[in-house]
N, C-alpha and C positions, 0 to 999 in steps of 0.2 A: 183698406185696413189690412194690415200684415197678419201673417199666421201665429204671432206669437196671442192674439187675440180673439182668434180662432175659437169657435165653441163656448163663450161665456155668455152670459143672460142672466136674465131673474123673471118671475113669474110678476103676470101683469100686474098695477097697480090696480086698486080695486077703490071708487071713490069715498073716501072716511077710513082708508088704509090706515095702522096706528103704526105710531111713529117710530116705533122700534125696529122698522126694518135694516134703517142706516145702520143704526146701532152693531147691527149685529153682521152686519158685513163689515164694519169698520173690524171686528174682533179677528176675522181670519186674516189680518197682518199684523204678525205674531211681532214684525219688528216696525215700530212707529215713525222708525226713516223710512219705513221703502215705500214712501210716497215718491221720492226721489226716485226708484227702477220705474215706476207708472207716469210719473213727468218726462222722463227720459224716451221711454217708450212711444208715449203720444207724437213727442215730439220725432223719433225717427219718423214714424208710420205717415209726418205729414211733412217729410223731405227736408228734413233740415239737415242742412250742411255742416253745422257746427250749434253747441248749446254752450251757454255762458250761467252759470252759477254763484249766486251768490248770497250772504249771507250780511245783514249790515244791523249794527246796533246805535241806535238815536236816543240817548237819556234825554225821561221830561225836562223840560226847561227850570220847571221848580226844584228837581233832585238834582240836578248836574254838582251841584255843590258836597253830592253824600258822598260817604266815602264807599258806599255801594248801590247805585242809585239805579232804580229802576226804567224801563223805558220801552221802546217798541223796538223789536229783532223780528226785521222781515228777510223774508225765505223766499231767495226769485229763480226761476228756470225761467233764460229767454233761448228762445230759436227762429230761426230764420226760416221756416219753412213753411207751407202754401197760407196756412192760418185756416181760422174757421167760418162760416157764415152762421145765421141767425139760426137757418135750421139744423145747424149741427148740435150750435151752443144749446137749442131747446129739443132738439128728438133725439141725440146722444149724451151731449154731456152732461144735462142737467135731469135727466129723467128720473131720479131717485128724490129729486129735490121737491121746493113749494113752489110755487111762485109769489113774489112779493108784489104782485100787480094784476089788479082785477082782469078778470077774463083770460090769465093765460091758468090750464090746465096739468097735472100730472100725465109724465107719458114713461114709458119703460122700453130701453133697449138695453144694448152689452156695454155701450161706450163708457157708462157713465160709474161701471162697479171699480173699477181701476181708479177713477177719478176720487172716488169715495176715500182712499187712503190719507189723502189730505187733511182730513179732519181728525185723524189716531194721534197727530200732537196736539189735539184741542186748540186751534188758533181764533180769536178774536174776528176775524175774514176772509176769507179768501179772494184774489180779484183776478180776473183772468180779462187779461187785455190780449184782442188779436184782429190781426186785418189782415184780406186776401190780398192786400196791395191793390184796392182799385178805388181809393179814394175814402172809405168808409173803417171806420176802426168800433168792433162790441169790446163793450166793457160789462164785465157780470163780475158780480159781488152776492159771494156766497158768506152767508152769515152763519154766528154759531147755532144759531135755533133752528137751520138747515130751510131757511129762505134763502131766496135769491131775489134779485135783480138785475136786467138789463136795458144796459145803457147802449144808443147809437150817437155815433160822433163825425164830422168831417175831418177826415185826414191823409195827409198825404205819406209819401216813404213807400216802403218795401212790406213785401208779406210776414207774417209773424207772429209768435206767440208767446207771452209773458205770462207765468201765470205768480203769485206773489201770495205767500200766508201770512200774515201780519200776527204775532204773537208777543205775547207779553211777557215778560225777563228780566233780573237783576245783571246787572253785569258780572256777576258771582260767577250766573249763568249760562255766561255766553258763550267761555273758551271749552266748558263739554258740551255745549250742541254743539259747536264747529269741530272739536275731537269726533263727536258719532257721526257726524254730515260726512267726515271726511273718512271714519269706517266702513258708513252705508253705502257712498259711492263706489269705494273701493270693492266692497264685497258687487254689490249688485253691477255693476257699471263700468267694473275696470277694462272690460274688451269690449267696449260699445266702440260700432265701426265707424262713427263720424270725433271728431275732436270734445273735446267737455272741457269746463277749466273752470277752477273753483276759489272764488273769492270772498275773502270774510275781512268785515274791519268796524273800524266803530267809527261812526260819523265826527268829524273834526280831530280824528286822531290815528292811532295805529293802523295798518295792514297786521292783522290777525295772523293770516293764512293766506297762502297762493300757491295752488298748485294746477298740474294737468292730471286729468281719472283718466281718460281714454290709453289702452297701452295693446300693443298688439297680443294673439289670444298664445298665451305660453304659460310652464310652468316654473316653481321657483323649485327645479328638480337637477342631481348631479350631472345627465345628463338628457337630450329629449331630443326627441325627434318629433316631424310634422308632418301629417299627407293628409292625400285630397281626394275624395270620391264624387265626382257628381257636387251635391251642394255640399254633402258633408266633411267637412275639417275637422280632423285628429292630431291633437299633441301628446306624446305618450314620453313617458320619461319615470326613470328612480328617484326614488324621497333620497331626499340628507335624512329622514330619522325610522323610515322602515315602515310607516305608517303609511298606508294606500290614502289614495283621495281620487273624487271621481265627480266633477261639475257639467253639469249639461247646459248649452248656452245659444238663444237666440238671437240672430244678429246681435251678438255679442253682450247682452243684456243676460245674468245668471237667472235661470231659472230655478236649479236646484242644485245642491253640492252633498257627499255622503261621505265619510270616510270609512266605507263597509267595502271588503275585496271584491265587489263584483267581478274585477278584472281580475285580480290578482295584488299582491301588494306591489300594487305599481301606482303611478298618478295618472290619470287622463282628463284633460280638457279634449270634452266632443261640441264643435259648433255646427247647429243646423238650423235652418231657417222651419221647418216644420215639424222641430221638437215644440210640445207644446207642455203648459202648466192643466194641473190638475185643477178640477175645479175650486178645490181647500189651497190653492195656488202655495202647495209647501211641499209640491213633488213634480215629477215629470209623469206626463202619460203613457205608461206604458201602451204603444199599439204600435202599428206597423212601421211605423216612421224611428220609433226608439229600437225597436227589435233589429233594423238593418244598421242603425247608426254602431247600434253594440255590436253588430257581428263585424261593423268593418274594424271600429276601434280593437276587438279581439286582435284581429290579421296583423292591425297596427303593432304591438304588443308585441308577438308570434313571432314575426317576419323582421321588421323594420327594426324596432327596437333593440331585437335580442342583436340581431347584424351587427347596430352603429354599437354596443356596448363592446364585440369584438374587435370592430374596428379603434375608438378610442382606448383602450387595452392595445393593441399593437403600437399607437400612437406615442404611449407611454412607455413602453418595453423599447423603444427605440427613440426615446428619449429627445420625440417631440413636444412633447407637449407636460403638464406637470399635472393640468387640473382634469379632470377633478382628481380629487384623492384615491391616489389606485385603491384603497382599504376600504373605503370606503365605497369605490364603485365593486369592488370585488364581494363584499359584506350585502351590499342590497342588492345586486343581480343572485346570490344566494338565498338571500332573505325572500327573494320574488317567485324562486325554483327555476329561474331559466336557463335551458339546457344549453348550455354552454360546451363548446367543443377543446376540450380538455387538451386535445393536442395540437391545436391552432394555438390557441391564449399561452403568451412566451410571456418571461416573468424574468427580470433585469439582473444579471449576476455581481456582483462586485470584480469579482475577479475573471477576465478573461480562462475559459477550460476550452483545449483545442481547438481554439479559434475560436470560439462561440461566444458569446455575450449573453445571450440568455438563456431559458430552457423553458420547455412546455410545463403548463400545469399540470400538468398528469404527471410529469416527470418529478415531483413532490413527495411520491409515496416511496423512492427509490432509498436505499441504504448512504448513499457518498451526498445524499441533499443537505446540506446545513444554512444558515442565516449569520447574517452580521451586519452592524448597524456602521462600522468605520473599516478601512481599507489600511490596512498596515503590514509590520513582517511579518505577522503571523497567519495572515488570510492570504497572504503572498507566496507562503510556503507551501499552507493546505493546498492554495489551488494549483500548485506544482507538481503534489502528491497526487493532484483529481479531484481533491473534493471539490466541489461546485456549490457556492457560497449564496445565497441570495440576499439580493444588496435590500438592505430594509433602509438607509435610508432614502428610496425615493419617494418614501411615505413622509406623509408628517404626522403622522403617529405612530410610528415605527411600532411601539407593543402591540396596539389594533393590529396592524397590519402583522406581525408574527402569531397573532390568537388565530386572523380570519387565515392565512395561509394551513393553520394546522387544522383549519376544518376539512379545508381541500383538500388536505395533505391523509387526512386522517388520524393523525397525530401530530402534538406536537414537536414543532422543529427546534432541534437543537442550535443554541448558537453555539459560533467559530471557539469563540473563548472558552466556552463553556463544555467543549468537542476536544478541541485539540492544546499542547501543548509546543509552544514554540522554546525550540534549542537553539541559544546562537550563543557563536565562538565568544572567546574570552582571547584578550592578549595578553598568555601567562609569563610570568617575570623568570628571570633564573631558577630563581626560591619557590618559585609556585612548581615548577619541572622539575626540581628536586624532592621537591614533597610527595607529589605525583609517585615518584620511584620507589621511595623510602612506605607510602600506604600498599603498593601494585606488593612487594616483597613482603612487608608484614602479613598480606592476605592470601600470597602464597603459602605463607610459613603454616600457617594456622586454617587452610583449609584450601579453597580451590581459588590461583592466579586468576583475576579478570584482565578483558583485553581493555588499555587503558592503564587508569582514571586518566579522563579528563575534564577540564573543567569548562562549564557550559553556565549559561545564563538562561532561566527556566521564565517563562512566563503564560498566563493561558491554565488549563485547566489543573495540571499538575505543578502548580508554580511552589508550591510546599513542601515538595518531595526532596529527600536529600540525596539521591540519584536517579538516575533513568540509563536502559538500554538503549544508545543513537548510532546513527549511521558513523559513519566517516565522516562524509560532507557537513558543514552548519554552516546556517544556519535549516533547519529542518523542523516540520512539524510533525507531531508525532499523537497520533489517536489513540483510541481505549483498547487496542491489541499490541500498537506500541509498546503503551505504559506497563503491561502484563509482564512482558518478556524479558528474562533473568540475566544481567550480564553474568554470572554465573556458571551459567547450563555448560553442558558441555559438549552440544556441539553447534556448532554456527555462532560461536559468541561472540554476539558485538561488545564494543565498546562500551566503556562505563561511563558515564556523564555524571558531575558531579555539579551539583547548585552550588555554583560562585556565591550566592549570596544568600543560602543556607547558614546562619552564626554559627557553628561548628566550624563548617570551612573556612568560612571567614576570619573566624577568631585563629584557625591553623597557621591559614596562610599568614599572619601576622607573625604569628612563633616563628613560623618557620625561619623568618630572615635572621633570626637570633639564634634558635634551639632548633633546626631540624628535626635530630633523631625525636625528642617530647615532639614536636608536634605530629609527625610521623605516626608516631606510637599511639597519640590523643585519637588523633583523626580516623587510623584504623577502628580503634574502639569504637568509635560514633559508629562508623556504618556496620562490626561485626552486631554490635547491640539492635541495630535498626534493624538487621537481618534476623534477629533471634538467635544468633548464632550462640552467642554466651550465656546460653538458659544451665547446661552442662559444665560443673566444675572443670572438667579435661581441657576443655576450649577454654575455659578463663586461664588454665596455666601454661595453658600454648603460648596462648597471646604472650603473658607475661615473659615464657621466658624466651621468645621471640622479640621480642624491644628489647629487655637486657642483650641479648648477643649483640644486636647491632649499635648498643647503647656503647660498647667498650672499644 
């Protein structure tokens, strides 16, 4: 008998025992399928290579005609494994039970508290056919008033054991017992180490269900890793939702699952052959065997884990790989506190900055760090200027992923567009250069010559503005100490840049090819007013009689 059975019993029967003992052992399984973990179980513990499941419903022959007809839904685990003899069937499995045949007696062992689960769906029978394969096949039929009977039989074939609950059902009923049959496996059974396969249908008609429970022992985590101590196996891995979970599982069979941080908010599946259930079998035992399994699972965690989450981070910064969602995996390695090396973990740029394609996460907190979610002229320009862009999108959620960068970051990051300003040339017409002259002269006349105007096309964060101070070169992008700076001042003055598509200019340059000097005159006004400059009567008759002069 394996260790997951380890430690269970019940106090002797006493002859004229009252009948309420089943009773109340059937009650500590809380769930009325996980008669299925204790068929499953049995069945490892006597070597079976593989279990077959299934689930079948047969309407009485008088109902077949309803249009919801009642009938028998039997409930079978078969396994191929050594089977039982007569003294099993009566000094283990049946020791809680009656006997339905003069002369045999109540006995009590461990084998048969597990077995008891069978009867929490209240079935009509149960029948448990097995043979050791030497000719001889027991047949017991346990009834609901928790008699029995056995049957011996000749027969031939292989070892093995069926055991069958025969229950009574509408076919109303059949497709949510095979929905929970197909929960319960799954919860209790899904990493059971030999193969399971589960089949449901209705006698002369449909395939219901058909699937495989058995899957090897992992998590449904963003990423995981696996190791091995000794007997004990660790899967350790990040949630998709931030939420820790923590299953403890023999030969692959769950004993117990929590979603309390014991670990940390990480996931762990720990498999060991000498975890064991608590006697209230709705916990694991905390004792020597769980206190080493958790210290290795910790290392697991610590060591292993934090590692492969830097490694697939580099994976992704170098633009192997896509999944999992860098925001995601950066969000739950956060969310878990693991000390991530801030200057290893590279983080993908959009635009190439002196060779480099990415940059450290540390490197976040810096002044020239900004975000952008597309690659165009004007991330093209910043990163020419130095800014250094992070490409958002190699996320698929590009917001997510600019919130969780700004945690790292400690603030949030600004995006490119929302940073900078892009300047690019314009192909000015004759009339557009002539106008150019005709404003550079009126704003001499009436206060301080800028170098310039000329005309530029704005887009990005100052795309509103009806000029800006720019280099020489365009197209160029231009930041928030750019935008400050006065073509004006007097000394080191740049260039004026004027929004092409600014409607003042617009509407100018249109004059222009007609009326020059009016538009001249107009378009001065716009920017002397933009500037504040004509708050002072003097300046409005500068202005004025500056257009007249060159009006005649």
């Amino acid at each position: 008998m394996g260790a997951y059975r380890e430690g269970y019993g019940s106090a002797p029967v006493e002859e004229g025992r009252e009948d309420g003992l089943v009773d109340e052992l059937i009650q500590q399984f809380a769930d009325p399928l996980a008669f299925y973990r204790e068929l499953v179980q049995n069945s490892i513990d006597a070597g079976a290579t593989s279990i077959a499941i299934s689930v079948t419903f047969e309407p009485d022959p008088e109902a077949a005609a309803d249009a919801d007809p009642i009938g028998a839904l039997d409930v079978a685990v078969r396994d191929d494994g050594c089977g039982m003899s007569r003294e099993i069937l009566e000094e283990q499995l049946t020791v809680l039970f009656r006997s339905g045949k003069e002369g045999q007696t109540d006995k009590i062992g461990k084998f048969g508290v597990g077995f008891v689960s069978v009867l929490a769906v209240v079935p009509e029978v149960v029948t448990v056919r097995t043979s050791e394969g030497r000719g001889v096949q027991w047949t017991l039929a346990l009834q609901a008033d928790q008699t029995y009977e056995l049957f011996r039989a000749e027969a031939g074939g292989g070892s093995g054991t069926t055991v069958t609950l025969r229950l009574r059902r509408r076919r109303s009923e059949v497709d949510e017992l095979v929905k929970g049959s197909g929960r319960a496996l799954a919860k209790w059974c899904r990493h059971a180490e030999i193969p399971i396969r589960f089949v449901a249908s209705v006698v002369g008609g449909e395939v219901i269900h058909e699937s495989r429970v058995d899957r090897p022992l992992g998590l449904d985590a963003l990423v995981s890793v696996r190791a091995t101590d000794g007997p004990t196996t660790v899967v350790a891995g990040l949630p998709h939702d931030g939420e820790p979970y923590l299953g403890f599982f023999n030969r692959g069979l769950l004993l117990h699952e929590t979603r309390k941080d014991l670990l940390g908010r990480v996931m762990v599946s720990i498999q060991d052959p000498k975890l064991e259930h608590t006697l209230s079998r709705d916990n694991v035992r905390r004792d020597e065997h769980y206190e080493r399994a958790m210290r290795f699972a910790r290392r697991v965690v610590e060591r292993h884990l934090t590692q492969h989450v830097h490694d697939v981070l580099d994976q992704i910064a170098r633009r192997e790989r896509t999944e999992p969602p860098i925001e995601a995996l950066l969000a739950s390695a956060w969310n878990a506190g693991f000390d991530l090396d801030r200057d290893a973990i590279q983080i993908p740029l959009a635009e190439a900055v002196g060779g480099r394609a990415t940059i450290p996460l540390s490197a976040l907190r810096q002044k020239n760090v900004f975000a952008t979610s597309a690659r165009d002229e004007l991330t093209a320009a910043a990163a020419r200027a130095g800014a250094r862009l992070v490409d958002l999108s190699i996320a698929q959620n590009p917001p997510a992923y600019l919130r969780t960068l700004g945690v790292f970051a400690g603030a949030g990051l600004r995006e490119a567009r929302a940073a900078f300003t892009l300047a690019a040339p314009v192909d000015a017409s004759g009339s557009d250069l002539a106008l150019m002259d005709r404003v550079r002269d009126l704003l001499g006349a009436v206060g301080r010559r800028p170098s310039g105007p000329r005309l530029a096309r704005f887009s990005g964060a100052s795309s509103t503005r009806l000029y800006l101070a720019g280099p020489n070169e365009l197209p160029a992008a231009l930041d928030d100490d750019d935008v400050q700076v006065d073509p004006f001042r007097l000394i080191a003055r740049p260039p004026m840049l004027l929004n092409a598509d600014y409607d003042a200019v617009s509407a100018a340059r249109r004059l222009a090819a007609t009326d020059l000097e009016t538009a001249g005159a107009l378009l001065a006004r716009v920017i002397l007013l933009w500037r504040g400059d004509l708050a002072e009567e003097d300046a409005d008759e500068a202005w004025l009689e500056a257009a007249a002069e060159r009006a005649r």
